[in-house]
Every structure is written in structure tokens, then in C-alpha cells.
N, CA, C and O atoms as a GROMACS GRO file, in nm:
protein
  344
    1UNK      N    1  -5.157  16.990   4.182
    1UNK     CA    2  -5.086  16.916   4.284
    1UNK      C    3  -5.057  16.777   4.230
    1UNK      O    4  -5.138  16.696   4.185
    2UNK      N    5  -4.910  16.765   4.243
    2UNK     CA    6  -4.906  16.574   4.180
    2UNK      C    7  -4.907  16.537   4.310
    2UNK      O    8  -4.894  16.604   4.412
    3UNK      N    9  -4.939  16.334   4.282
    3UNK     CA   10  -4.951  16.265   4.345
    3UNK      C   11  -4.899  16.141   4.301
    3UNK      O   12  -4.889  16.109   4.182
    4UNK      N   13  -4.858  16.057   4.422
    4UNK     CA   14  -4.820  15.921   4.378
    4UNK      C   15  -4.935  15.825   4.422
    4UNK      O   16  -5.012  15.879   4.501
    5UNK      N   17  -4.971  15.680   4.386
    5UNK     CA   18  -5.090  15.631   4.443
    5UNK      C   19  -5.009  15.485   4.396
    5UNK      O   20  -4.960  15.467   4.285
    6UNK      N   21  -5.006  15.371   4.527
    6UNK     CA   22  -4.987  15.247   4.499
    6UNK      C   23  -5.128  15.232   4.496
    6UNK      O   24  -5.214  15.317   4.520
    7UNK      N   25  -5.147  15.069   4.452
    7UNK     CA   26  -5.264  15.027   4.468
    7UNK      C   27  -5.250  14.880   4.402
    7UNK      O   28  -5.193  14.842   4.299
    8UNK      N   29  -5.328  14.806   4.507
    8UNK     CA   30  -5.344  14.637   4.496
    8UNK      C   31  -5.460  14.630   4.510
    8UNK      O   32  -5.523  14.663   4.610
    9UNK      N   33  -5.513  14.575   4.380
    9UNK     CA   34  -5.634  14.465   4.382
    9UNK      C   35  -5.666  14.366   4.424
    9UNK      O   36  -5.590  14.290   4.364
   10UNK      N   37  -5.741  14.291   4.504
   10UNK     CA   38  -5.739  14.172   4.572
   10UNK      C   39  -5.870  14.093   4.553
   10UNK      O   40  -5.925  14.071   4.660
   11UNK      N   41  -5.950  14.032   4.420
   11UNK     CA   42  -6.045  14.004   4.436
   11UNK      C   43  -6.028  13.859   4.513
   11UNK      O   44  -5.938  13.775   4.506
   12UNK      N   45  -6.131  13.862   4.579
   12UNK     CA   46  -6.129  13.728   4.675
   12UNK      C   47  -6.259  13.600   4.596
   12UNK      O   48  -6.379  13.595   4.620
   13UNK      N   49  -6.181  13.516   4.504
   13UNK     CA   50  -6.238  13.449   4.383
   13UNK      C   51  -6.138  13.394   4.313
   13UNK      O   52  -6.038  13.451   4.269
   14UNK      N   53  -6.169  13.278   4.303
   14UNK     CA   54  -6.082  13.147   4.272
   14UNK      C   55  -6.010  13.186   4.079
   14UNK      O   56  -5.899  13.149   4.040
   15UNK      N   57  -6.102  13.259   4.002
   15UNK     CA   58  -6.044  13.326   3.886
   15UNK      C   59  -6.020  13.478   3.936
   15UNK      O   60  -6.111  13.557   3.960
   16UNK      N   61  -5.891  13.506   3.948
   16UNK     CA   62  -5.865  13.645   3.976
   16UNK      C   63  -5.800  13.730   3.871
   16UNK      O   64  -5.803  13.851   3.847
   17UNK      N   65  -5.728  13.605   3.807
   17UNK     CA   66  -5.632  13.695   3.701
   17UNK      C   67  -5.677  13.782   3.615
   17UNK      O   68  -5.605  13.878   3.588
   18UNK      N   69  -5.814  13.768   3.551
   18UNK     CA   70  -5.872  13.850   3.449
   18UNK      C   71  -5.863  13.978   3.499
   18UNK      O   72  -5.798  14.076   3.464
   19UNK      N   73  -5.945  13.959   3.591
   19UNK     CA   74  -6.019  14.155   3.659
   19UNK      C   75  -5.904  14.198   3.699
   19UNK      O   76  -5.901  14.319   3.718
   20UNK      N   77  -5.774  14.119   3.724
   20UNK     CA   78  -5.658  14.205   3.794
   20UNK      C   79  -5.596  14.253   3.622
   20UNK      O   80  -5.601  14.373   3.595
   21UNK      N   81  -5.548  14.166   3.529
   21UNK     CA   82  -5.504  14.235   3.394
   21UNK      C   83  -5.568  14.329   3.377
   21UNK      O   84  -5.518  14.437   3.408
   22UNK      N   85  -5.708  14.325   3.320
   22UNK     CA   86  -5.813  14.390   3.320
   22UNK      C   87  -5.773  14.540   3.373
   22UNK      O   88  -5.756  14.637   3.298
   23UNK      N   89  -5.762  14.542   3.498
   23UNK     CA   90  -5.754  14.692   3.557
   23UNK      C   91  -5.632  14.749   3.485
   23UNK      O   92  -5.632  14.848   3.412
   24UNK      N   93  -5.526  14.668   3.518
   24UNK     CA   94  -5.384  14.703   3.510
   24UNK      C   95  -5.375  14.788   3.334
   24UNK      O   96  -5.302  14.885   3.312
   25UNK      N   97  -5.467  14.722   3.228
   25UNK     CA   98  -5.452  14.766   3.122
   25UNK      C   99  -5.517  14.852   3.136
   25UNK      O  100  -5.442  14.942   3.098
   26UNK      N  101  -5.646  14.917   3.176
   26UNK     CA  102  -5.698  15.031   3.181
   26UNK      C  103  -5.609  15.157   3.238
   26UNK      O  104  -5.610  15.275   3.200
   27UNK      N  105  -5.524  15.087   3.352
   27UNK     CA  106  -5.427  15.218   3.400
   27UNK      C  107  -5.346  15.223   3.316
   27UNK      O  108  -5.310  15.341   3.316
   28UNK      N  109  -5.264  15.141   3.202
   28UNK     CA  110  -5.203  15.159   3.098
   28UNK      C  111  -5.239  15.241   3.025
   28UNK      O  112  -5.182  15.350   3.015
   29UNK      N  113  -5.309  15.218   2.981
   29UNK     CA  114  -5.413  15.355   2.867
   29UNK      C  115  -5.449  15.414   2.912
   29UNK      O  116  -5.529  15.467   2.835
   30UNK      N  117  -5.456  15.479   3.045
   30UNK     CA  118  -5.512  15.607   3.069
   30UNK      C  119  -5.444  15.751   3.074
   30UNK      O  120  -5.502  15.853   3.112
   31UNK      N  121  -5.303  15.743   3.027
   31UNK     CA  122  -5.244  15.826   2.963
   31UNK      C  123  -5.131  15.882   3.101
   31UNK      O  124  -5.043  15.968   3.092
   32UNK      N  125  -5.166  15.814   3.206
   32UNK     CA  126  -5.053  15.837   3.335
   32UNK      C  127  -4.957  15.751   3.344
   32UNK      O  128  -4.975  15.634   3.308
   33UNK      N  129  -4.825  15.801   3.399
   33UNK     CA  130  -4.744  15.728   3.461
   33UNK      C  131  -4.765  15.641   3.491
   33UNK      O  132  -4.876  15.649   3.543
   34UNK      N  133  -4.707  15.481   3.500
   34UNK     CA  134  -4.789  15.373   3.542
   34UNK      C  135  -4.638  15.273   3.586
   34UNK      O  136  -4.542  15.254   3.512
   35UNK      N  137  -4.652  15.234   3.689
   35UNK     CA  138  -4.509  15.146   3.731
   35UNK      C  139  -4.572  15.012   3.787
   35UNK      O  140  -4.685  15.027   3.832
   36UNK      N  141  -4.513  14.866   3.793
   36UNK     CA  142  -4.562  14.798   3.850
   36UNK      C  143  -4.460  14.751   3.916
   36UNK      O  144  -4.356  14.816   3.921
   37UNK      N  145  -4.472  14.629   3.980
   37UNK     CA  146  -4.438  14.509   4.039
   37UNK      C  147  -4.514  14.434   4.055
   37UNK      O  148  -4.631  14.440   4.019
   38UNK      N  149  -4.435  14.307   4.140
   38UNK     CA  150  -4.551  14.154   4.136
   38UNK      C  151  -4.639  14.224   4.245
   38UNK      O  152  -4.744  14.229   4.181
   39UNK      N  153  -4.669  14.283   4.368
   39UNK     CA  154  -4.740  14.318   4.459
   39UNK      C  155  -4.842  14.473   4.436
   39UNK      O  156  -4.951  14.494   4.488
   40UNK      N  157  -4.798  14.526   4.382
   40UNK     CA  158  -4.866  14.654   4.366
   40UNK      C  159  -4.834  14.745   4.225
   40UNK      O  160  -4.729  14.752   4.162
   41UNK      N  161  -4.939  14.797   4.204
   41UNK     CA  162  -4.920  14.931   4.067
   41UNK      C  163  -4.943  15.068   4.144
   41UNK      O  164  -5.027  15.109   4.225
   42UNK      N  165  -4.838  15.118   4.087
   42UNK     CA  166  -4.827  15.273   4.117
   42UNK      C  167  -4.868  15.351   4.030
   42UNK      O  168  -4.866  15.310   3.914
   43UNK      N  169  -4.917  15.479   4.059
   43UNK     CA  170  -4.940  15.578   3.981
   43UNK      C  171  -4.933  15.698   3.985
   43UNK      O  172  -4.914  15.733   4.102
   44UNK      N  173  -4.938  15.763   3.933
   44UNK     CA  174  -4.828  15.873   3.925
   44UNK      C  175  -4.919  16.034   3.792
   44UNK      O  176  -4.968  16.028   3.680
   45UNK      N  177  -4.900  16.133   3.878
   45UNK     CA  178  -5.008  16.209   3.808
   45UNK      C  179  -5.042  16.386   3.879
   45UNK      O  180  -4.985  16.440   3.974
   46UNK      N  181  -5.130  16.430   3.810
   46UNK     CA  182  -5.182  16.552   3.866
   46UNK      C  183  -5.311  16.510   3.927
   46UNK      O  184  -5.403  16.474   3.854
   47UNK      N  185  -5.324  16.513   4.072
   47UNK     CA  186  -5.414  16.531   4.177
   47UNK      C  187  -5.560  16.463   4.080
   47UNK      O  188  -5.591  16.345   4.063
   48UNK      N  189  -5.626  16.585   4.032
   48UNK     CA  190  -5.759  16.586   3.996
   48UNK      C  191  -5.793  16.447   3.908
   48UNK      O  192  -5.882  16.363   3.918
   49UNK      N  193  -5.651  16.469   3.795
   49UNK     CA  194  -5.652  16.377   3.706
   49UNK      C  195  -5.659  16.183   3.739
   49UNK      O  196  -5.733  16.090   3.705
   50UNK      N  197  -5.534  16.199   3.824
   50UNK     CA  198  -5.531  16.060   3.875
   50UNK      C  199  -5.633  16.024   3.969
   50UNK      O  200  -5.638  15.901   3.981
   51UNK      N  201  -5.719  16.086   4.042
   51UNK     CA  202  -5.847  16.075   4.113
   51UNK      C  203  -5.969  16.017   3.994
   51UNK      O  204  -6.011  15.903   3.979
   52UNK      N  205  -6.004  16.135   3.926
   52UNK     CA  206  -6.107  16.081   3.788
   52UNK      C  207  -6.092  15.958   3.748
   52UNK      O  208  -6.186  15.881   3.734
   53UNK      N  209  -5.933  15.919   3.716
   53UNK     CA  210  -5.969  15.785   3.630
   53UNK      C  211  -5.959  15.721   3.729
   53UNK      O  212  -6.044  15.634   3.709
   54UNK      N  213  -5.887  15.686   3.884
   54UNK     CA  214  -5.947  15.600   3.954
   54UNK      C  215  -6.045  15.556   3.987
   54UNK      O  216  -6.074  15.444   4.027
   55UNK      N  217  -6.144  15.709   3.959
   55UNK     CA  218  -6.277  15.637   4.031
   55UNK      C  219  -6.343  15.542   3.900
   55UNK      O  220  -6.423  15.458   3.941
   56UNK      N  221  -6.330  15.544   3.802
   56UNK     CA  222  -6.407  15.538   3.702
   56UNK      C  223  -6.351  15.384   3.713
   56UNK      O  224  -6.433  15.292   3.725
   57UNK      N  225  -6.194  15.354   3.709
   57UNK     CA  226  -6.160  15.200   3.666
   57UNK      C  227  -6.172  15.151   3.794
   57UNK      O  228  -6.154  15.032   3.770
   58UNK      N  229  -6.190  15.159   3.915
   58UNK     CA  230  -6.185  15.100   4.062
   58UNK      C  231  -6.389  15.081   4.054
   58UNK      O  232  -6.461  14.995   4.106
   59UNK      N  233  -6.412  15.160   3.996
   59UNK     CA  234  -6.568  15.114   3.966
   59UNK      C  235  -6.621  14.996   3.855
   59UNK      O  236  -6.709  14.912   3.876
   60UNK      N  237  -6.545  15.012   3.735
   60UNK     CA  238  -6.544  14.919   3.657
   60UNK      C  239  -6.480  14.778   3.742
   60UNK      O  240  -6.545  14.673   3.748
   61UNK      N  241  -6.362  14.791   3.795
   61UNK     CA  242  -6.272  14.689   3.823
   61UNK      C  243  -6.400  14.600   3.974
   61UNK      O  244  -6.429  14.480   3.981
   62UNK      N  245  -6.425  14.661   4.024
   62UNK     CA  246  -6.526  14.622   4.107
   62UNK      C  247  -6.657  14.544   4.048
   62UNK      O  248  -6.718  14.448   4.096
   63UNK      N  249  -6.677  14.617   3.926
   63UNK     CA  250  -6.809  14.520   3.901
   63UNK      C  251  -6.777  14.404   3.806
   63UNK      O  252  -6.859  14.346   3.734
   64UNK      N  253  -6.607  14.372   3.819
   64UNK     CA  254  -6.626  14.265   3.738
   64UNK      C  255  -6.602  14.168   3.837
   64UNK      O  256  -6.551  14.067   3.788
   65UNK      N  257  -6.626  14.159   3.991
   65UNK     CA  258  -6.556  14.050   4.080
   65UNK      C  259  -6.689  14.055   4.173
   65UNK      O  260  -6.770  14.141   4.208
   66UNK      N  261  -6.672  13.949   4.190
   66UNK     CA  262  -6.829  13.899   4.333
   66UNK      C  263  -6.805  13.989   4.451
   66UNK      O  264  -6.889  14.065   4.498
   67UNK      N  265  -6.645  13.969   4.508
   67UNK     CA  266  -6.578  14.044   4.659
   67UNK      C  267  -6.456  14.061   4.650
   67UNK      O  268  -6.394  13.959   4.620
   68UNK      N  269  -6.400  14.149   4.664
   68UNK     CA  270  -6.257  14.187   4.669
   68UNK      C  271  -6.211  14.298   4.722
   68UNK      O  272  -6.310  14.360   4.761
   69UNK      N  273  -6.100  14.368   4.750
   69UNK     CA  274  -5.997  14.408   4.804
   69UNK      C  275  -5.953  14.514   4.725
   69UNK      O  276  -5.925  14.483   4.609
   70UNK      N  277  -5.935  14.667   4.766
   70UNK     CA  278  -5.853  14.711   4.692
   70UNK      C  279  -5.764  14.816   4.791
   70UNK      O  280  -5.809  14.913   4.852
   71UNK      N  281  -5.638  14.769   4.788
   71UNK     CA  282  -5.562  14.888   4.923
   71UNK      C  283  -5.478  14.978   4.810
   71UNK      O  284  -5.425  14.946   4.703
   72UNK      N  285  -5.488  15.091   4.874
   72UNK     CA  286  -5.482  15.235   4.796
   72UNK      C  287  -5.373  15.311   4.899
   72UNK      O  288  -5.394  15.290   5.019
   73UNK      N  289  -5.284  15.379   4.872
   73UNK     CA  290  -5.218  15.464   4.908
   73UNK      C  291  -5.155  15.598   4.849
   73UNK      O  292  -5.065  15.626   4.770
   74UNK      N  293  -5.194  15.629   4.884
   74UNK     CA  294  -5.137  15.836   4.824
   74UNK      C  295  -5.069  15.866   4.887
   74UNK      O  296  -5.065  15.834   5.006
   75UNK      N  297  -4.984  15.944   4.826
   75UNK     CA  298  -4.896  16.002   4.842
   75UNK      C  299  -4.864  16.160   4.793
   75UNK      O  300  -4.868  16.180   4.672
   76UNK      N  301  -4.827  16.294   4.896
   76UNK     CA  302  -4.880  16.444   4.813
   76UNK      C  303  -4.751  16.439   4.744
   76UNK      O  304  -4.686  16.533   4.790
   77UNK      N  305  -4.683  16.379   4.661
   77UNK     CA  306  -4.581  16.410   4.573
   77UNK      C  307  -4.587  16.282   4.403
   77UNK      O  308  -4.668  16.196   4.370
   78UNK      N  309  -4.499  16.318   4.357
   78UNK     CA  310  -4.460  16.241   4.253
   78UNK      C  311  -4.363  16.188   4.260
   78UNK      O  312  -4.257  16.250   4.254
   79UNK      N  313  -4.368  16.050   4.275
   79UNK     CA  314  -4.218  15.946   4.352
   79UNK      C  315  -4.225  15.878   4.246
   79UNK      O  316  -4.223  15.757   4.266
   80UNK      N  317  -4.234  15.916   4.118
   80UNK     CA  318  -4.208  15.816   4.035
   80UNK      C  319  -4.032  15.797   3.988
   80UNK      O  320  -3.992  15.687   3.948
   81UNK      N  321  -3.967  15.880   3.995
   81UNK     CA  322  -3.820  15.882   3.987
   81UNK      C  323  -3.731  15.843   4.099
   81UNK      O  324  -3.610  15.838   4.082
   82UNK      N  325  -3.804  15.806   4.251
   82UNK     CA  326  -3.760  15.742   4.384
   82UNK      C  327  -3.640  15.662   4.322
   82UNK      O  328  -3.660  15.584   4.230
   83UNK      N  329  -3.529  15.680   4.369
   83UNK     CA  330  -3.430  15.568   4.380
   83UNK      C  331  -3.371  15.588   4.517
   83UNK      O  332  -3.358  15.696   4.575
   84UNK      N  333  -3.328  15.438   4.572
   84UNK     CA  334  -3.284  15.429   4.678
   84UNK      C  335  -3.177  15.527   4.700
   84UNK      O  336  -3.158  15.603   4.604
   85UNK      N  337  -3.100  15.544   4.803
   85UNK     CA  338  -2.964  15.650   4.834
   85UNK      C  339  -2.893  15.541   4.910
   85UNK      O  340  -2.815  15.578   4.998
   86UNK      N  341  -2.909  15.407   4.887
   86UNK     CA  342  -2.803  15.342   5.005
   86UNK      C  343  -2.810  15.203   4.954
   86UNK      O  344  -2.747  15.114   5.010
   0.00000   0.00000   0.00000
């Protein structure tokens, strides 16, 4: 089953930029689809697959910040080719 998954990091901590690169390069190298913008990274994948490495870098990405934020959204398809129609 593919899936699409936005997702924003939000550590709440006056140095944020690291742990946010930080993640963003781990979803780089993890061998999935990977889209950004200034507000959110998408991802893009087979079900099982894009689950595994989330949990693994949303665990890492967590223990590098005191408190933070992470909003997640799935999606049961692969919207990585989405273009507007209008």
C-alpha cells in the first residue's frame, strides 16, 4: 500500500535549526521520495517502509530537542506527482 505523509517538526527551543536539518537529512538518505517546502516535508513511499524509518528518525529527531512538536499527516495514496488542475 503507498502512502503520502507531510510532516513538521516544531522543536520548541531557542536553537531549532540543527534538529530540524538534522531530520530533514535523514529523510534524504533514507532512500524515499522526499519533497519539501518552507512549512512542511512530505513523504512518499510503501506503507510498511515509510512507517519503519519514521519511527526510527521521529525517535532520533526527538532525542535531540528538550520539547517539541511534530504534526504528521497520511495520506492512503502517493501524491507525490499532485499538480494543481486550475
Amino acid at each position: 500500500m503507498k502512502i503520502s505523509v507531510e510532516l513538521t517538526l516544531t522543536p520548541l527551543q531557542d536553537d531549532f535549526e540543527p534538529s530540524i536539518i538534522h531530520f530533514i537529512k535523514k529523510l534524504r538518505d533514507s532512500g524515499l521520495t522526499v519533497l519539501e517546502n518552507p512549512l512542511s516535508t512530505q513523504v512518499y513511499g510503501d506503507y510498511d517502509k515509510v512507517m519503519g524509518i519514521l519511527t526510527a528518525e521521529i525517535k532520533e529527531a526527538f532525542e535531540m530537542i528538550d520539547k517539541g512538536l511534530l504534526y504528521m499527516k497520511v495520506v492512503k495514496s502517493d501524491r507525490h506527482d499532485y499538480e494543481p488542475h486550475f
